[in-house]
C-alpha positions as CSV (number, residue, x, y, z in Angstrom):
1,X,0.0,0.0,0.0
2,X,1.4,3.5,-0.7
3,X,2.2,5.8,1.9
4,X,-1.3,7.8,2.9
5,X,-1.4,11.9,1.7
6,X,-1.3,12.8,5.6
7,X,2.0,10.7,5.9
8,X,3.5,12.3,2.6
9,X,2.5,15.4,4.2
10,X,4.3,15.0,7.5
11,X,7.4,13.9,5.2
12,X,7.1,17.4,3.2
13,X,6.8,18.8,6.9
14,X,10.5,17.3,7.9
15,X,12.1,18.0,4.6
16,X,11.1,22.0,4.4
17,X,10.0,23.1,8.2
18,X,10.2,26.7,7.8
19,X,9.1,26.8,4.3
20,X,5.5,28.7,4.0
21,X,2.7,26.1,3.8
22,X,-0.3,28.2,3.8
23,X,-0.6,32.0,3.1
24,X,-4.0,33.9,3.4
25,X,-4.8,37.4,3.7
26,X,-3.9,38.4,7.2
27,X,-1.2,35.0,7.9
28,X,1.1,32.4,7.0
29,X,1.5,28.9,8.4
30,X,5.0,27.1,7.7
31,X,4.9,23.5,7.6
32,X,6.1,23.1,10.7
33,X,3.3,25.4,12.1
34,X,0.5,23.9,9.9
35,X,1.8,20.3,11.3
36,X,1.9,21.2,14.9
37,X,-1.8,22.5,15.1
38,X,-2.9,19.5,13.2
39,X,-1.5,17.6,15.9
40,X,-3.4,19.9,18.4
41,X,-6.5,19.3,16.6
42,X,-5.6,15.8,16.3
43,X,-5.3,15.6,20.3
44,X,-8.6,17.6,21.0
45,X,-10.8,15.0,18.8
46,X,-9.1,12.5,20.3
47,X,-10.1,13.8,23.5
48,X,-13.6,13.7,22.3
49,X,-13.4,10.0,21.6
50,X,-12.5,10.1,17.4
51,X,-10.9,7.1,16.9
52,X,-9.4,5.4,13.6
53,X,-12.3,5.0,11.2
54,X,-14.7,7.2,12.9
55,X,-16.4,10.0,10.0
56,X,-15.6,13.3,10.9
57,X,-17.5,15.8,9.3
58,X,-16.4,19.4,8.7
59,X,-18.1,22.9,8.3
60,X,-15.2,25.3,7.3
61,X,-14.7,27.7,4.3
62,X,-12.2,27.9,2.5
63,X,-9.7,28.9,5.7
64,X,-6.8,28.1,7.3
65,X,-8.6,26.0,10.0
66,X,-10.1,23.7,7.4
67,X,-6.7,22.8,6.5
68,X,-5.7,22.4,10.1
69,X,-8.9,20.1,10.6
70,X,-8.5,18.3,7.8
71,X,-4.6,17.0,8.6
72,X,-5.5,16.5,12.1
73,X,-8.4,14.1,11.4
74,X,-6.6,12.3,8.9
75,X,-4.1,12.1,11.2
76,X,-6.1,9.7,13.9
77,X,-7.4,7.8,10.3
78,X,-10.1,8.8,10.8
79,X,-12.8,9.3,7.8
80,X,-13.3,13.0,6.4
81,X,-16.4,14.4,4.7
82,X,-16.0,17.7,3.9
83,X,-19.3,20.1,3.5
84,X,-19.9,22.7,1.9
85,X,-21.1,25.9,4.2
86,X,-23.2,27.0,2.0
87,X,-25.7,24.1,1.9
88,X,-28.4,25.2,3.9
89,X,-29.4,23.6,7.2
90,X,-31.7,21.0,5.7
91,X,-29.0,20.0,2.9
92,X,-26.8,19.7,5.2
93,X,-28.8,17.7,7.9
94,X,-29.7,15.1,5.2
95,X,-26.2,14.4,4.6
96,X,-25.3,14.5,8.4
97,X,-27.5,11.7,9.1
98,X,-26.5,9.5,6.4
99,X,-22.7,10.2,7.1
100,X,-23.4,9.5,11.1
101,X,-20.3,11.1,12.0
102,X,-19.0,11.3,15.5
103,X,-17.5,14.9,15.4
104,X,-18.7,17.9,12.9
105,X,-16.3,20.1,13.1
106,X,-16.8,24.0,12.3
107,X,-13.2,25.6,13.8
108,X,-10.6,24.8,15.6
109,X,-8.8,25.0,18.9
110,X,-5.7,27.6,19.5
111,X,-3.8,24.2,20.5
112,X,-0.4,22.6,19.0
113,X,1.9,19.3,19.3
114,X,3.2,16.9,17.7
115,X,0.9,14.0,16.9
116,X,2.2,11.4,14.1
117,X,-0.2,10.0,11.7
118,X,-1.2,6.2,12.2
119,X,-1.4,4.2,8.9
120,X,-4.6,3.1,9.3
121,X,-6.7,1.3,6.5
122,X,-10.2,3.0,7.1
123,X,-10.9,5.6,3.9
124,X,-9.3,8.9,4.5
125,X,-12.1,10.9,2.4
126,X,-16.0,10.5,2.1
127,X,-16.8,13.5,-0.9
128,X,-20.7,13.9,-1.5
129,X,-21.9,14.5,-4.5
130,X,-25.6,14.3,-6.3
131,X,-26.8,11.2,-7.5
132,X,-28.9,10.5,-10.5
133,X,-31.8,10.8,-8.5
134,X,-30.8,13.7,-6.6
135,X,-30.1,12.4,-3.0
136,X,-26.8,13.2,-2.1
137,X,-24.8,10.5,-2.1
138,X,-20.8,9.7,-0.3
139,X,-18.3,9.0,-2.9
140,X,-16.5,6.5,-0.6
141,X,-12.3,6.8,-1.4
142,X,-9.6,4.6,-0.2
143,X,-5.8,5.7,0.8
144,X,-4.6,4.2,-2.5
145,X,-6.8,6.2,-4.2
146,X,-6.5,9.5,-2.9
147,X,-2.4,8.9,-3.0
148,X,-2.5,8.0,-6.3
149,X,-5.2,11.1,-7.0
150,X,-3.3,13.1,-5.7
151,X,0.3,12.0,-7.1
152,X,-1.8,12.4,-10.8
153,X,-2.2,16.3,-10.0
154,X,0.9,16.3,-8.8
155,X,2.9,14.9,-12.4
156,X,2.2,14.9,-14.6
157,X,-1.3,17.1,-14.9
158,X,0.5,20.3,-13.1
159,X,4.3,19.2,-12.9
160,X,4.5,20.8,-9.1
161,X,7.7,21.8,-7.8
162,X,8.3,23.1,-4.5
163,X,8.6,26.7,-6.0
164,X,5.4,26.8,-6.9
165,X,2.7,28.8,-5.3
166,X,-0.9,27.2,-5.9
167,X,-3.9,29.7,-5.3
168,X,-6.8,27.8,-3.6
169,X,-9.6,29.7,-4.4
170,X,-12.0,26.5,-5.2
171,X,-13.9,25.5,-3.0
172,X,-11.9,23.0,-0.9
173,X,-15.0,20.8,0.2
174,X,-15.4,19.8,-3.6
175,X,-12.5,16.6,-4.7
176,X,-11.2,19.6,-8.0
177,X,-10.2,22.1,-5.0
178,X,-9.5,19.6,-2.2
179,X,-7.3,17.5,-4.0
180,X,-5.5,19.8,-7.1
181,X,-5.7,23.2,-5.1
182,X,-4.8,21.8,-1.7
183,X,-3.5,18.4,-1.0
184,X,-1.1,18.1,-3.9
185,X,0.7,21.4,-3.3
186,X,0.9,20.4,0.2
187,X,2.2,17.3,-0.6
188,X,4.8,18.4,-3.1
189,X,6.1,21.2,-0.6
190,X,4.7,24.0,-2.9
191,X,2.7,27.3,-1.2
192,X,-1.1,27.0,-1.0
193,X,-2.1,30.8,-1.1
194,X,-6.0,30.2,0.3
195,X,-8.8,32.8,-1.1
196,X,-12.0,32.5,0.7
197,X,-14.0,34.0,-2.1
198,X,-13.3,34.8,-5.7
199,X,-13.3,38.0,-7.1
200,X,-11.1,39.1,-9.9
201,X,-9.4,41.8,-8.2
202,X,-8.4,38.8,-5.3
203,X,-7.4,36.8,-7.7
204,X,-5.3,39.2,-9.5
205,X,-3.8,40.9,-6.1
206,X,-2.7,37.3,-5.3
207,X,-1.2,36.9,-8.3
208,X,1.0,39.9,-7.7
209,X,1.4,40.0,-4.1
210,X,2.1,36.2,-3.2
211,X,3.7,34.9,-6.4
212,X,1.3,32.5,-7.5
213,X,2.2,30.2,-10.4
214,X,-0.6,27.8,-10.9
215,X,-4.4,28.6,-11.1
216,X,-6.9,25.9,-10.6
217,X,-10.3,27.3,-11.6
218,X,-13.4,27.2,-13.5
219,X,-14.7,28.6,-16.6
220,X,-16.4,31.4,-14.5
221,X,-13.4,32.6,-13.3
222,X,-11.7,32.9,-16.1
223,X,-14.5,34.2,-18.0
224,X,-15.1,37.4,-15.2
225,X,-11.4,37.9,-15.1
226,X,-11.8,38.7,-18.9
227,X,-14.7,40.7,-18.9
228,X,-13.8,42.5,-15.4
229,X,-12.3,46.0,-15.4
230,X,-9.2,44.7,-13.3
231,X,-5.9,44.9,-15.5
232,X,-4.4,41.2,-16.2
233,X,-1.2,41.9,-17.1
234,X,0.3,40.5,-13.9
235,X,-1.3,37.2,-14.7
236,X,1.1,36.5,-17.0
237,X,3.5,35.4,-14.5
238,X,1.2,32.3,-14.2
239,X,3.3,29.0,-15.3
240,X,-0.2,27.7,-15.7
241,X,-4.2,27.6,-15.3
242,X,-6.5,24.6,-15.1
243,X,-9.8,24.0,-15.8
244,X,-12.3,21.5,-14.6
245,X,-15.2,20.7,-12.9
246,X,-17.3,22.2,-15.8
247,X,-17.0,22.4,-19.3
248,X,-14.3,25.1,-20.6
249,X,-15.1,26.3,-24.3
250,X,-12.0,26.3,-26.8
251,X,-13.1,30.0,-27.3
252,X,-12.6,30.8,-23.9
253,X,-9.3,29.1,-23.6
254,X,-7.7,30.6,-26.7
255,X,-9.1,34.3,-25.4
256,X,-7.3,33.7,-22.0
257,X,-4.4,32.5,-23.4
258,X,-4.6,35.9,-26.0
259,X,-5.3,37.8,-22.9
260,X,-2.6,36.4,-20.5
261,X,-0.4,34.8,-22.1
262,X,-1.3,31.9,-20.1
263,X,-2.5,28.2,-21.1
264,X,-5.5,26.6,-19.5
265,X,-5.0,23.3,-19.0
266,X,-8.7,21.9,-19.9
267,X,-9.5,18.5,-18.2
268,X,-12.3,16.0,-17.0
269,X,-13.2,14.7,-13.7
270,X,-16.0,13.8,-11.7
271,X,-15.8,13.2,-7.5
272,X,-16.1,9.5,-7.7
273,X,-12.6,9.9,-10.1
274,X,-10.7,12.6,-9.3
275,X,-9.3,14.1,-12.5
276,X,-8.8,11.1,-15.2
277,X,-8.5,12.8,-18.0
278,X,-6.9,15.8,-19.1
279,X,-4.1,17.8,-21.1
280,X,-1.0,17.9,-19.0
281,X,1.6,20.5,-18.6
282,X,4.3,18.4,-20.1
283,X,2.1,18.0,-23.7
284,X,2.1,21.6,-25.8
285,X,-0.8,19.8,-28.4
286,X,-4.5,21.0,-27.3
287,X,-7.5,20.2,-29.7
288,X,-10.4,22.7,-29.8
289,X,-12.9,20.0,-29.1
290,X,-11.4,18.1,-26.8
291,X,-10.8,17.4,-22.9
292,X,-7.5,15.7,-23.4
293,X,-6.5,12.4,-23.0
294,X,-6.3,9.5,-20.4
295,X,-3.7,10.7,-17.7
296,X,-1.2,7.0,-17.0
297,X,-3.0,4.5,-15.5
298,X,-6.1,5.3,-16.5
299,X,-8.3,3.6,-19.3
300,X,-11.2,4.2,-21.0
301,X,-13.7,2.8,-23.4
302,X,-16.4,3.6,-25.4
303,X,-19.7,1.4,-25.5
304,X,-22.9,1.3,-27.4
305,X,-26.1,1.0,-25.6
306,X,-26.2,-2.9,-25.5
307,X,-22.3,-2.6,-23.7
308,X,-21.0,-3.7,-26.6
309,X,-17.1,-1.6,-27.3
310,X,-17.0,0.9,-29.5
311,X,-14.0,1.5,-32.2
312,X,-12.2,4.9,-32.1
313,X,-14.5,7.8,-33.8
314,X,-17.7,6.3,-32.5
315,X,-19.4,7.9,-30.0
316,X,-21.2,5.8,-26.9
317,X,-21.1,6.2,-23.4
318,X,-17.8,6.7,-22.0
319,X,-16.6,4.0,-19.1
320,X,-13.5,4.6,-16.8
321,X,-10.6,2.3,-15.1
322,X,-9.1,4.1,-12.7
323,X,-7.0,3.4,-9.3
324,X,-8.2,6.6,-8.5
325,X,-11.7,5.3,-8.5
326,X,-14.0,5.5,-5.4
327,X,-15.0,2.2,-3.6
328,X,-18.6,2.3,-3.3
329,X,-21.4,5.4,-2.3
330,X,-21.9,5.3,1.5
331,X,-24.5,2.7,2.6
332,X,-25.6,2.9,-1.2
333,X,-25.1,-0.6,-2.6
334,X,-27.7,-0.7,-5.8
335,X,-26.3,2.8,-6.4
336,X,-22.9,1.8,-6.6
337,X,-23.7,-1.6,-9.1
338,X,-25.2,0.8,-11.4
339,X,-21.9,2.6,-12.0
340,X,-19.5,0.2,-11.0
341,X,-18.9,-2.8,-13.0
342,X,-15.7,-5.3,-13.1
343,X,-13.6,-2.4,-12.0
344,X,-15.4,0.0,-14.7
345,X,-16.6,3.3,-13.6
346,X,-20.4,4.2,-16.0
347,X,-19.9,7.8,-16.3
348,X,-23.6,8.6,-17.9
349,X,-21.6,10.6,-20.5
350,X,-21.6,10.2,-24.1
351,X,-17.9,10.7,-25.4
352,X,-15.9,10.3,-29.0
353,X,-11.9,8.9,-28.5
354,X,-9.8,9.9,-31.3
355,X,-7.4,7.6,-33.1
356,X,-5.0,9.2,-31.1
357,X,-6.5,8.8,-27.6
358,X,-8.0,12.0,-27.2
359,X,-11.6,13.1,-25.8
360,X,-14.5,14.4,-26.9
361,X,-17.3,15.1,-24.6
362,X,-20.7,15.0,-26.9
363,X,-23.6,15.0,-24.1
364,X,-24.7,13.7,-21.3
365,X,-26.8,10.2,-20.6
366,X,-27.3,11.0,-17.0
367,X,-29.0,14.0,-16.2
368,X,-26.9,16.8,-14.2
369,X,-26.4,20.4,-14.7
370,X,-23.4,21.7,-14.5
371,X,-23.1,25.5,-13.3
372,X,-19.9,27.1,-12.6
373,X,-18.3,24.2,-11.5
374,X,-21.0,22.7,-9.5
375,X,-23.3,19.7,-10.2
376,X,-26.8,19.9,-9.8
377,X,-29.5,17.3,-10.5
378,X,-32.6,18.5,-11.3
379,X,-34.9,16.3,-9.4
380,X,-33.7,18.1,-6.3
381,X,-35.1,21.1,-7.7
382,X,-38.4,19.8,-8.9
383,X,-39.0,17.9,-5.6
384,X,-38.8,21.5,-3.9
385,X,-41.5,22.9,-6.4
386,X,-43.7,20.6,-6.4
387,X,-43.9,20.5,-2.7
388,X,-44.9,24.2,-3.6
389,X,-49.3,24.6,-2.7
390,X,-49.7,25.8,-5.6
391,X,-47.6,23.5,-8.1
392,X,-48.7,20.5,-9.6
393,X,-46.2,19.3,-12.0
394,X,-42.5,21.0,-12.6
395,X,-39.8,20.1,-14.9
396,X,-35.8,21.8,-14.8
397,X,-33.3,21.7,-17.3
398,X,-30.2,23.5,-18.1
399,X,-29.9,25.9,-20.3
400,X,-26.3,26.8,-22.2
401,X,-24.8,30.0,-20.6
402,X,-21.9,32.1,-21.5
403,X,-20.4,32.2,-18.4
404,X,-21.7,29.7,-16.2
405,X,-21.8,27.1,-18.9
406,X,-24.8,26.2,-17.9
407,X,-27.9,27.9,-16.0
408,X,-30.7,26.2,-14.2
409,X,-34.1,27.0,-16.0
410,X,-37.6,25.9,-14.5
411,X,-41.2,25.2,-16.1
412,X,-44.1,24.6,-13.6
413,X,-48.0,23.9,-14.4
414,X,-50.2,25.3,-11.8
415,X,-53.3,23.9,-9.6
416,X,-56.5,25.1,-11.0
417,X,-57.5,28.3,-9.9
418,X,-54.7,29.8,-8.4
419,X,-51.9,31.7,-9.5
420,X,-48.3,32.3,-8.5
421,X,-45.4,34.9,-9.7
422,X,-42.4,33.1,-10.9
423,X,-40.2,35.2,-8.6
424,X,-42.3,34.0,-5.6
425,X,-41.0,30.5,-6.8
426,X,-37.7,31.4,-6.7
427,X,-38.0,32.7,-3.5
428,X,-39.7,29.7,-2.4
429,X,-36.4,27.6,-3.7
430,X,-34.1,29.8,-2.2
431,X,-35.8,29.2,1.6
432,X,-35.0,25.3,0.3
433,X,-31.6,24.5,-1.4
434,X,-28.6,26.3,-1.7
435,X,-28.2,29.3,-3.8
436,X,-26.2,28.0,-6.6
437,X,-29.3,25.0,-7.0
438,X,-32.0,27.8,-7.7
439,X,-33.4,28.0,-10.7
440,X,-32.9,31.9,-12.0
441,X,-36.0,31.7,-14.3
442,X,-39.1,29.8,-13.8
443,X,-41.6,30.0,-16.6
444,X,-45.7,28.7,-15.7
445,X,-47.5,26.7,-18.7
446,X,-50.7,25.7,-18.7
447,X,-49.7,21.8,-19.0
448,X,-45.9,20.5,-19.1
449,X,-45.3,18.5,-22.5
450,X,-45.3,14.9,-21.6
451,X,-45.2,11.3,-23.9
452,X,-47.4,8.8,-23.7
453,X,-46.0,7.4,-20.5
454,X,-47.0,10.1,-18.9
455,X,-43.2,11.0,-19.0
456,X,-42.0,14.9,-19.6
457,X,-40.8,16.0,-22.5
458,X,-37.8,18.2,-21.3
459,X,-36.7,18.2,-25.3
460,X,-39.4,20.3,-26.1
461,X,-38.9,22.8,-23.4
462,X,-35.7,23.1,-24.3
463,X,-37.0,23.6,-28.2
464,X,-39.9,26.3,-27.1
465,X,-38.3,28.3,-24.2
């Protein structure tokens, strides 16, 4: 078994003690210093009875305390689920009770000491994410796969040295920020410089001020650096950018690059697989309509809808090998079969593989939209509506956006005889779900389009909105 990313840490901790680990606005944290108050925080839930393979739950933004919280817990072995803070309290008590975690953790104490990490065998990281039908569901990942994750960001996706500086302004409760933004630099010995909220003029300050080589992001960041009044000329001491978590457009690439100076390196991951495919810093070739190629180790083919394998140039749906894979969704086993198959990861994505092994993302079998970087199943957001008095049938899609890449767009067919503003339902779904879930248009029809089954047609909303 490889050595687990909080010992490779620890290791990095020896080698370069008074090197700068962490560096926010207001602080800095050398490894020695991020170490010795993981330890603390190590002590203080062991002192609350955490134990190896306990689930430990945290609450924290993107801060240096989540860091801290993070090592330390991974430092007992116990089992980390990260949550996003901005899930509101019923999103975030669903996933609370199916997680059962002893500890949910929303700081941590002023406390430090050395505390080595045990090599336990329990999973180091439980990362939820939507299912197809809209329950949140715990991607389930072993040590060997969040070493070998990690070690993928590491080289040869990013090619980190210690001299880089790697701004982590992703949100580090998602596997894109978590694992490329945070645990690879920190595993490498680079500088994590943490941003707690985008903003183009953060970004760029941090650019400037801290030194920051490599930008992990999404293709709303990049898109409202471009169109922002902030000057970009200090980005172009960027070695390099990446993109993930949703789709980047070739147009928006080439404009950054025209812009900066800068390459985005475009890529494809998902939580269950970390980052399997992508261009890598070492490879100059990128192809308009493509998200790279297989990074080592990983394979993938290409099946019709029978499972039959499909030749190169054909597209099907798009299955995955990884040793980055998860295990199994938390307490989820019919879930799990229906991706997981003889070591085969079913993505629900229809792709094209090139002669030359690169890949071509042509649509989706599964539905999710995907936002700015986050992915969001609509049946979540029609189960809010239709629990709405005055909604009797609802339907959501997405709907292709220039800087989002995709925005969430609702249709709803009222109850005889009474009548509702959209922006009432909007209101209603922002009491309900997070913000970035709600739909930002709602349209009311007399009668949803629906097949003979009874099914909805969300084709033809999509052709008539």
């Amino acid at each position: 078994m490889p050595p687990t990313v909080v010992a490779l840490f620890e290791a990095t901790a020896r080698r370069r003690p008074d090197e700068v680990a962490l560096h926010w606005d207001g602080g800095v944290l050398t490894y020695r210093e991020l170490d010795q108050r993981a330890g603390g925080f190590a002590r203080a839930l062991h002192h609350r009875g955490v134990r190896a393979a306990d689930r430990v739950a945290l609450v924290i933004g993107n801060r240096w305390p989540f860091v801290v919280a993070l090592l330390g817990a991974l430092k007992l072995g116990a089992t980390v689920a990260p949550l996003d803070p901005r899930l509101t309290d019923d999103e975030r008590k669903s996933i609370v009770d199916d997680l059962a975690p002893i500890v949910v953790a929303r700081d941590v104490p002023d406390d430090e000491c050395d505390w080595p990490s045990v090599h336990g065998a329990a999973p180091p990281l439980i990362l939820y994410t939507s299912g197809s039908t809209g329950a949140p569901k715990g991607a389930v990942l072993s040590q060997r796969a969040v070493s070998v994750g990690v070690q993928s960001w590491i080289d040869p996706v990013m090619a980190l040295t210690p001299e880089d500086v790697v701004l982590g302004v992703l949100p580090l409760a998602h596997s894109y920020g978590l694992n490329g933004g945070l645990l690879a630099p920190l595993v490498v010995g680079a500088t994590v410089a943490l941003v707690e909220r985008f903003s183009p003029e953060t970004v760029v300050a941090s650019v400037g001020d801290l030194g920051v080589s490599v930008f992990p992001g999404v293709a709303t960041m990049f898109r409202r650096l471009l169109d922002g009044d902030v000057p970009l000329d200090g980005l172009r001491r960027l070695r390099i950018a990446l993109s993930g978590a949703a789709p980047c457009p070739w147009e928006l690439a080439r404009d950054w690059r025209a812009a900066t100076g800068v390459r985005v390196l475009r890529g494809y991951g998902m939580t269950e697989l970390f980052r399997p495919l992508s261009y890598v810093a070492g490879d100059p070739e990128d192809r308009p309509d493509a998200i790279g190629r297989p990074v080592p180790g990983v394979d993938v083919k290409i099946v019709a809808d029978d499972g039959t394998p499909l030749p190169a140039g054909e597209c099907g749906e798009m299955f995955i090998r990884s040793p980055a894979a998860m295990d199994e969704y938390l307490g989820a086993p019919e879930e799990t079969r229906a991706v997981i198959n003889d070591g085969w990861f079913r993505t629900g994505d229809l792709a094209t593989v090139t002669p030359g092994g690169f890949v071509r993302i042509d649509g989706r079998k599964r539905e999710r939209i995907l936002r700015g970087g986050d992915s969001i199943f609509p049946l979540e957001i029609e189960t809010v509506l239709m629990a709405h008095p005055s909604v009797i049938e609802a339907a959501v899609i997405g709907v292709s956006h220039p800087d989002l890449g995709e925005e969430v767009t609702a249709f709803v067919a009222l109850r005889r005889g009474v009548d509702v503003a959209p922006d009432a339902l909007i209101t209603w779904c922002r009491e309900r779900l997070a913000a970035f879930k709600c739909p930002r248009r709602i349209t009311i029809l007399d009668t949803l389009p629906k097949a003979p089954t009874g099914k909805v047609l969300k084709a033809a909303l999509r052709a008539a909105r």
